[in-house]
N, C-alpha and C positions, 0 to 999 in steps of 0.2 A: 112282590114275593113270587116268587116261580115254583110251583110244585109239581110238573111234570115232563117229560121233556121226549119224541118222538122224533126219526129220522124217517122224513119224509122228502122222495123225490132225489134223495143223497143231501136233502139238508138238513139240520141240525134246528128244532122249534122247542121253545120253553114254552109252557103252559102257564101264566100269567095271571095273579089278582090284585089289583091297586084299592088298596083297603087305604092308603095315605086321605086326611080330614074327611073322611065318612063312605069316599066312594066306594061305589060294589062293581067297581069292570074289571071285566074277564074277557082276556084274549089269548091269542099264539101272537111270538114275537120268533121272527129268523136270527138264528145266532148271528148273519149276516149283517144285521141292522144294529149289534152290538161292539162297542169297539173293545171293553176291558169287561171281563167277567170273573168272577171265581165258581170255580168247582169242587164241590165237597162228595166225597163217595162216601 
C-alpha cells in the first residue's frame, strides 16, 4: 500500500508499507521501478 507520494530530483517516489503475512516494511519505491499503476485523486 502507498500512502504518500514526493517529487523528488524530477522523479516521481510513492511512500510504501507491505503489511502482506505480518510484515511492517516501509520504504520509497521510483515510479520508475514501476511498470503498471493506478492513480486515485
Amino acid at each position: 500500500m502507498t500512502y504518500r507520494y514526493v517529487k523528488y530530483n524530477g522523479v516521481l517516489w510513492f511512500k510504501a508499507y507491505d503489511n502482506w503475512s505480518g510484515n511492517k516494511n516501509r520504504g520509497w519505491i521510483n515510479r520508475n521501478w514501476i511498470q503498471d499503476g493506478i492513480y486515485l485523486n
